[in-house]
N, C-alpha and C positions, 0 to 999 in steps of 0.2 A: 840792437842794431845801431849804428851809427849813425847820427845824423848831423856831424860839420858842416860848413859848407864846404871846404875841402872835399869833403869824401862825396858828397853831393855832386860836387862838377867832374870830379873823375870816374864817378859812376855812368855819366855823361860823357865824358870825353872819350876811355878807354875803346869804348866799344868803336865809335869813328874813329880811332887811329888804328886798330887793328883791320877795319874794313878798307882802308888806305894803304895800309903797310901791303897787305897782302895781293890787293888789287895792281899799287906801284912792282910789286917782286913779278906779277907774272906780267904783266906788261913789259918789263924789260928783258923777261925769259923768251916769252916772244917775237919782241923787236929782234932777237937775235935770231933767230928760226924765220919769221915771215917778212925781216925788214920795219922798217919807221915809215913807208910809204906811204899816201894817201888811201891807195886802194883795197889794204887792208887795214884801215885803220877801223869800221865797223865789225870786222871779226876780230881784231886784239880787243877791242871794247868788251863784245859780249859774251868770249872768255875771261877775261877776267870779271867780271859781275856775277858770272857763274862760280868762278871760285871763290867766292866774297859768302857766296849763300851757305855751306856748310858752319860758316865761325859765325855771322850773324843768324842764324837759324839757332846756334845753342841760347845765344843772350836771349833771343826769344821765349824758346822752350821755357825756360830759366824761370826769365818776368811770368811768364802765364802760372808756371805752376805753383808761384807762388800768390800769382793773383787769385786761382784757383782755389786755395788753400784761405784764403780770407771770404772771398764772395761766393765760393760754390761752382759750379760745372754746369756749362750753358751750350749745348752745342748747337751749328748752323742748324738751322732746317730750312730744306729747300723750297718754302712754301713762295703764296703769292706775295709776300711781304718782303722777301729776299730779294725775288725777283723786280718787287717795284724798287729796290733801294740801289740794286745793280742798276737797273736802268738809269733812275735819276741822279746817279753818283757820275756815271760816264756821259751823261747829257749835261751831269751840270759845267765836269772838267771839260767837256768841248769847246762847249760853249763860252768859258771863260778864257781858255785855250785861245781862241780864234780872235774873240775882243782885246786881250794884253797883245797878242801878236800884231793886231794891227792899230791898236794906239801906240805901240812901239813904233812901228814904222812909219808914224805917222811924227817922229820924233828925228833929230840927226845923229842919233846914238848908234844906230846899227853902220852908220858908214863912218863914225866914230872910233867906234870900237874895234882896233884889231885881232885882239883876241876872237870876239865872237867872229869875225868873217874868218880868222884863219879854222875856227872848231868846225862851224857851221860847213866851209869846203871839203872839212876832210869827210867831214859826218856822209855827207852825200855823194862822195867820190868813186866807192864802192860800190857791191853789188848790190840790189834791193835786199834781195831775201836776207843778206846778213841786215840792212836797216832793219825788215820788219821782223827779225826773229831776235835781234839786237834791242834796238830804241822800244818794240809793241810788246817783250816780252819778256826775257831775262832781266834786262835793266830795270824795269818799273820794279819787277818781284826782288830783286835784290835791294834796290833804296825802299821801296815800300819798307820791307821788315826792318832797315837798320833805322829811317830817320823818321815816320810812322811807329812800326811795330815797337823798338826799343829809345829811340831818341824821345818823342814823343812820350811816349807813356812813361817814361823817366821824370821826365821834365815835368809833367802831371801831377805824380806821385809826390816830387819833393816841394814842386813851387807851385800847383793848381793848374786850371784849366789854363787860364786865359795866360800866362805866361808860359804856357805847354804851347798852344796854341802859336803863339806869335814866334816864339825861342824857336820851337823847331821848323819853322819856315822860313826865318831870316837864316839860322846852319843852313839849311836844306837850299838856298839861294846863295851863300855865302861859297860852298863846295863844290859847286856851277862855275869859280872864279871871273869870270869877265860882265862886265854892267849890267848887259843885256842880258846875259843868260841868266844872271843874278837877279832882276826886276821879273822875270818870266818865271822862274822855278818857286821866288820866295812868294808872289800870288798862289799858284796853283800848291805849291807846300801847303798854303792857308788854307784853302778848300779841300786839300788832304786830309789835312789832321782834323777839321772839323767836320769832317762823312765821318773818321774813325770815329769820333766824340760822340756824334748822333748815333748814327748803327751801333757801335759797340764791334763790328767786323773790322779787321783790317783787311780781306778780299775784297771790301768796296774800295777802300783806299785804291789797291791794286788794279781794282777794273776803271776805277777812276782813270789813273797813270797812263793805261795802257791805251784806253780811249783818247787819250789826249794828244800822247803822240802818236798813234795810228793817225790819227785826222792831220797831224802835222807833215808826217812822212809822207800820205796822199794826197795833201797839196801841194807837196814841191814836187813829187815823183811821177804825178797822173794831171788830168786834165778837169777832175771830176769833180773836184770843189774851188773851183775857177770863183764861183760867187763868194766867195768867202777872201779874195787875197784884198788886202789893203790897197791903198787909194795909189798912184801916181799923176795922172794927168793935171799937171798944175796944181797941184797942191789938193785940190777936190776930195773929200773921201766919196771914194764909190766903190760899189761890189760890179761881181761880172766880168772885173778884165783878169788879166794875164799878169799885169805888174808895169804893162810897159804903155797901158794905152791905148792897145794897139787893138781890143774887142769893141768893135762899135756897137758891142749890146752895153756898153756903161752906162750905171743909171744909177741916182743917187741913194748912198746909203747913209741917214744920218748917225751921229754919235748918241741920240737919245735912242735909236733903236737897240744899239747895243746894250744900254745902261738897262730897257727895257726887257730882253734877255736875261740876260744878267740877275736882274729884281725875280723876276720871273721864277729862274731855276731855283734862289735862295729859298723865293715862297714856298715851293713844293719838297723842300729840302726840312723847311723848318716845318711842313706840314701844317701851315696857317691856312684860317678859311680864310680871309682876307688880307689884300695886300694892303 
């Protein structure tokens, strides 16, 4: 087998530009049939991530059977240990989810950045069911396998963990293009790739994902995790309001609360008796 660094980084590369290439061709096949509008910009989205899934599901296949072929054949079982690893993968991405989101906005980045305000309009323009059938569920499974299932475990393979680890959550922030979405994606990458590292699953990875942005899309879309938006009234960070102020249930929420979260989710993550 070869092992250049050349061949190294195109083992690496190839596979995200084929998941581009093919995702740009139907996105422009579409623009032609359903227009460049805003309102269907979340259903070109989550056809093309659908179309993405056949050519990264082979590189998949691929890496496994040959992982297979060294370490042996290990399949899911759906026991109580699956079950606590789904949970605490999607509690931990919530959770970390919701803290970047609002130490972001606690920053002048997001009215900075144009890019992220023109994504972020289009993202929400449209109808729900394509967000949550889009952002909660095609999307996650389709970047899960390419920058999780093959980027990642590439990156592992030739350069180790901890540059697997970091490598594919700055790509994975890096292919977000705009700051904010970039500071947002290469965290929660980080928490990706390190639930695959622990579990050994990449369906945690994905229920990680899916959880993260389901809570995201139900805070801009619903009323229901109102406590969770970031701070405005004067600068203050508080939970409870709207965004604007304007809930006179605000009440404060500090930044060590979050950092405490946050410690929290890791602890049960790394499975330590103590923190």
């Amino acid at each position: 087998m070869k092992t250049t660094g050349g061949f190294k980084l195109w083992q690496i590369i190839y596979p995200i530009g084929i998941y581009y290439v093919v995702s740009s061709l139907m996105y422009f096949v579409l623009g032609l049939f359903l227009g460049d509008g805003q309102q269907t910009y979340m259903l070109r989205q989550l056809i093309c991530s659908a179309a993405t899934i056949p050519a990264t599901m082979s590189f998949y296949k691929q890496d496994k059977i040959a992982e297979q072929v060294v370490y042996g054949t290990e399949k899911e079982k759906l026991d109580t240990k699956w079950l606590r690893d789904a949970v605490l993968a999607a509690a931990g991405a919530v959770t970390l989810g919701i803290a970047v989101n609002n130490i972001i906005a606690m920053t002048p980045l997001v009215q900075m950045s144009e890019g992220f305000q023109e994504a972020n309009q289009s993202f929400f323009a449209g109808t729900v069911v394509f967000e949550l059938l889009g952002s909660c569920l095609v999307i996650p499974i389709a970047e899960e396998l390419l920058f999780r299932g093959v980027v990642y475990k590439r990156l592992k393979l030739y350069f180790g963990v901890t540059p697997a680890l970091i490598g594919s959550a700055l790509i994975f922030g890096i292919m977000h293009v705009n700051l904010v979405q970039f500071l947002y994606a290469a965290v929660i990458g980080l928490l990706l790739a390190f639930v695959l590292e622990k579990t050994g699953k990449l369906s945690m990875a994905v229920f990680g994902h899916i959880a993260a942005n389901l809570v995201a899309v139900l805070r801009t879309e619903t009323g229901w995790l109102e406590f969770s938006f970031y701070p405005t009234v004067n600068g203050i960070f508080v939970y409870g309001c709207d965004g604007s102020g304007r809930n006179s249930r605000c009440q404060p929420f500090l930044p060590e609360k979050i950092i405490r979260y946050i410690k929290t989710t890791f602890h049960y993550i790394f499975h330590k008796k103590s923190l």
